[in-house]
N, C-alpha and C positions, 0 to 999 in steps of 0.2 A: 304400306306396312305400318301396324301400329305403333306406336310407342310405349312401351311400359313406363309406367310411373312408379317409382319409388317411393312406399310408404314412410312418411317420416315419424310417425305418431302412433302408437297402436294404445288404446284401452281394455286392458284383460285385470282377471278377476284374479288373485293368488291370496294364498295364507300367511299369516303374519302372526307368529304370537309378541304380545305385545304389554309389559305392566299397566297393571289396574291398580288405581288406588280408588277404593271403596272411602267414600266420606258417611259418615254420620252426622255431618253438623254446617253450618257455612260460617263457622269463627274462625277468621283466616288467622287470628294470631297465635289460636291453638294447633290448628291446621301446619302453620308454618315451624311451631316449637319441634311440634312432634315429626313432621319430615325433615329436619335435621337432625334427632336426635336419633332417628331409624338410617337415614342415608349415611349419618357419621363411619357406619358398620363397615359401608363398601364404598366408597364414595366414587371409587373407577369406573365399578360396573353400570352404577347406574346417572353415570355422566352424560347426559345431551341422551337421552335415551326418551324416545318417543312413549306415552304413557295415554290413557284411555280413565275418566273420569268417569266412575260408576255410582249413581245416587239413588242406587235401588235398597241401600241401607237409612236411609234419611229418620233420625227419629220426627220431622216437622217438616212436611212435604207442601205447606202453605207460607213457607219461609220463602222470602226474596233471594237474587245472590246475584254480588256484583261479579259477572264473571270474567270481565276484563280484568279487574283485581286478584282473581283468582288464577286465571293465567297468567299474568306477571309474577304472584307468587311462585307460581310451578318453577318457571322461567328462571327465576332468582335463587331457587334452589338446583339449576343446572336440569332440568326437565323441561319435557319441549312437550305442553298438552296437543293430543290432535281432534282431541272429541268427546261427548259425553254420552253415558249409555247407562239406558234407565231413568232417564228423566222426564220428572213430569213434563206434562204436555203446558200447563202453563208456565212454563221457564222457557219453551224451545226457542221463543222470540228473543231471551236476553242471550241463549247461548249462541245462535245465529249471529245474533250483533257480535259477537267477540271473537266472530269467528270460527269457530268451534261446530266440528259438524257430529250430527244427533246420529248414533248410530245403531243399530237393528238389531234382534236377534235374528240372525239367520237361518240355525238351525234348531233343531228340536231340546223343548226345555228338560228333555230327559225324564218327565211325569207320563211320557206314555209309551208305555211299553210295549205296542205294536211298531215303533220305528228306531227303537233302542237295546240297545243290551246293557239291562240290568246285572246283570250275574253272566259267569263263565258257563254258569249250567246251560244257559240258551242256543249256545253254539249249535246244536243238534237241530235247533230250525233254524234259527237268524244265526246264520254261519259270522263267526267274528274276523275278520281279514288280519292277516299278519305279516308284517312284513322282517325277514331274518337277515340281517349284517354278520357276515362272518371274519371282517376284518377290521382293524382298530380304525377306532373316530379320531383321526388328527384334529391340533388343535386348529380353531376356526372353519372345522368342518361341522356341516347341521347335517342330522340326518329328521326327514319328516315321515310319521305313516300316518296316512288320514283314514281315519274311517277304523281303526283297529288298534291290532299290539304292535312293538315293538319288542322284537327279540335281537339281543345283542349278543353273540358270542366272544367278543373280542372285547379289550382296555377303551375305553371312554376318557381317550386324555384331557387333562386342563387346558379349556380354551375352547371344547370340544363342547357340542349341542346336541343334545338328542330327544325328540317330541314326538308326542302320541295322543290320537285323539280318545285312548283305551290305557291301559295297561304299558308299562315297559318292562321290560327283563333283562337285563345285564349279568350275564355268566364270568365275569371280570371287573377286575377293578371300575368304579366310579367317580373319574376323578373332573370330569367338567362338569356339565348343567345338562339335567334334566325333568324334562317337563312334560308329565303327563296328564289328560282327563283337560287336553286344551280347549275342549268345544263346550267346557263343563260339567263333565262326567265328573260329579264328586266322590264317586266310588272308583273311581280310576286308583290301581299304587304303584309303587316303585320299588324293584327287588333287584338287588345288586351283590354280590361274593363279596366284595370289599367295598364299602362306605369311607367315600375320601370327598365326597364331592365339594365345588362350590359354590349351587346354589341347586336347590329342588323345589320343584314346583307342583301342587295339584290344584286343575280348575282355578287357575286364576289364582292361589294362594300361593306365596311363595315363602321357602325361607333360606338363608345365608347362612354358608359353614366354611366358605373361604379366613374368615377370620375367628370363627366364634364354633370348631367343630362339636359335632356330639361326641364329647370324651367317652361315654359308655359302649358306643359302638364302631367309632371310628378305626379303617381297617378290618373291619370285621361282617359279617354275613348279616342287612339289613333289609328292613321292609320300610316305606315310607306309606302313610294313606292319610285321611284327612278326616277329623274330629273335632266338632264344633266349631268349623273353620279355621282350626289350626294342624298343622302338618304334623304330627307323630312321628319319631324315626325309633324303630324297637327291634333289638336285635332278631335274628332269625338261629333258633337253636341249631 
């Protein structure tokens, strides 16, 4: 009779959305002013919070960068780097050294519109997948839909997580995190009855309203979308 073996180890593949901080520059001691003066905001949320180094904004892609320095700066401001993405290919040697693993785009850059959905109009061929909750997100509950929208019938409490690699829709209050357009869909928004949230995100862009809300719309019938890489929140009549 054989014996089964019990696996102790398994390797599988999941999603993870995860902060991006976009650098422009490799001056760490602007680098470091300005990530205090932005984390001072929330300094909870994004405590020991795993984060992803994107240097596809670089104004000087021939610059050097100590990047063990640059992790310890992360480090010292309570951020735990895991990798960099977007990086020239003559850096990957020093990011290797420090550790730091060089990470891929995976999926589609969204410029081609035979494997994307541009617009809502395309659903009539490339069907957009949706997935509908019709009960409230507790807090420290995530809800994910890959590949499509997210429609939410129910309260989205504080504490609560809700992600979409398209669109969201919240027919109820918004009172946790949400984050649409994860895989980079910059045309991805967020439409919510009532705007209370604490932090929203599109495409890797994010912004914080746990301490700092949008007084013009806050409680009130909002869209969220993304313009010149800043997040808009503009009421909905």
């Amino acid at each position: 009779m054989s014996k089964q073996h019990s696996t102790l180890v398994e390797l599988k593949g999941s999603a993870f959305t995860l902060p991006v901080i976009h650098l422009r520059t490799f001056d760490l001691v602007g680098i470091k002013t300005e990530l205090n003066e932005r984390l001072s905001q929330s300094v909870s949320f994004f405590a020991h919070a795993p984060v992803v180094i994107d240097l596809g904004e670089l104004k000087d892609t021939t610059l050097s960068c100590d990047f063990t320095k640059l992790k310890q700066l992360l480090r010292d401001v309570k951020l735990i780097p895991i990798g960099v993405y977007q990086c020239p290919e003559i850096l990957h040697p020093e990011a290797i050294k420090a550790e730091l693993a060089i990470l891929k785009n995976g999926v589609s850059n969204k410029k081609n519109g035979s494997n994307t959905k541009s617009t809502i109009k395309q659903t009539s061929t490339n069907k957009v997948q949706v997935k509908i909750i019709d009960k409230p997100v507790r807090s420290g509950q995530q809800i994910y839909a890959p590949n499509g929208d997210l429609v939410i019938l129910s309260p989205v409490n504080a504490g609560a997580e809700v992600i979409a690699d398209g669109n969201i829709y919240i027919y109820a209050p918004l009172r946790g995190r949400a984050l649409a357009g994860v895989m980079g869909d910059t045309t991805a928004r967020i439409f919510t009855l009532s705007m209370e949230a604490q932090l929203i995100s599109i495409a890797g862009h994010y912004r914080l309203f746990d301490e700092d809300p949008p007084v013009k719309v806050y409680t009130n019938s909002a869209q969220a979308y993304l313009e010149d890489k800043h997040i808009i929140v503009t009421q909905i009549p």
